[in-house]
C-alpha positions in Angstrom: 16.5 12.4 -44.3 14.8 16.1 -43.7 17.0 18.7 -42.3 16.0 21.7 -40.9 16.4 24.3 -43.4 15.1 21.8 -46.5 11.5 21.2 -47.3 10.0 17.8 -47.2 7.0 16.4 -48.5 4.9 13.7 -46.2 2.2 11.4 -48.0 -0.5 9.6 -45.5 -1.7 6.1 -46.8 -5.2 8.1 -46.9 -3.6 10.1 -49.5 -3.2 13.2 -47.6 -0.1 15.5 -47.8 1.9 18.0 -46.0 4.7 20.2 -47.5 6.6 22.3 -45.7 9.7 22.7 -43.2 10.8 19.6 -41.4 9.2 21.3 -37.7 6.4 22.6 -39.6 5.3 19.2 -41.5 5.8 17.1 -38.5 4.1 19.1 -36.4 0.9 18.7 -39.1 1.6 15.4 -39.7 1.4 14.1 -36.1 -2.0 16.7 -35.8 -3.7 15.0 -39.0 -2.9 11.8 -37.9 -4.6 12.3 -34.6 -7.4 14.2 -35.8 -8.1 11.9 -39.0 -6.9 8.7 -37.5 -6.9 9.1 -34.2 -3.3 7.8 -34.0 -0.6 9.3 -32.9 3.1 8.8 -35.0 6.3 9.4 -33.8 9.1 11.5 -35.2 10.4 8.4 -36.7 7.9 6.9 -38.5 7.0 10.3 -40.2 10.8 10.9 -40.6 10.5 7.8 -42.9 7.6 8.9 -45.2 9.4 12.1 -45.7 10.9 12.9 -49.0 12.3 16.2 -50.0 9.8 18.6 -52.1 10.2 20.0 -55.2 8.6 23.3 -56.0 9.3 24.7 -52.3 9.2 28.5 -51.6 12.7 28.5 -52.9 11.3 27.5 -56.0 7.9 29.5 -55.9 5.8 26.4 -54.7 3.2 26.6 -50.9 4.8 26.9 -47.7 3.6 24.7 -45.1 0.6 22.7 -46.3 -1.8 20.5 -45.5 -4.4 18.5 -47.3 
């Protein structure tokens, strides 16, 4: 489950990804899933394709990122 401080890593069925802070890759989720797909997700279904990142900014990886 994300937390606020961790990052998180979100992976679209499309193959897309976002990696960043939990407000910063929901946030881009919920906009690529509207602008891509034209469909909007809630907070929960994105909280439950979230996974914690490795390589963060903590660990010299990208901020908030969006493919």
């Amino acid at each position: 489950m994300p937390d606020a401080c961790g990052e998180v890593m979100i992976r679209c069925a499309c193959g897309g990804e976002v990696t960043g802070t939990w407000p910063a890759a929901l946030a881009a989720t919920q906009d690529h899933g509207r602008s891509i797909h034209d469909l909007v997700a809630t907070e929960e279904q994105i909280r439950a394709m979230a996974t914690p990142a490795e390589g963060g900014p903590a660990e010299g990886g990208p901020a908030a990122t969006s493919s």
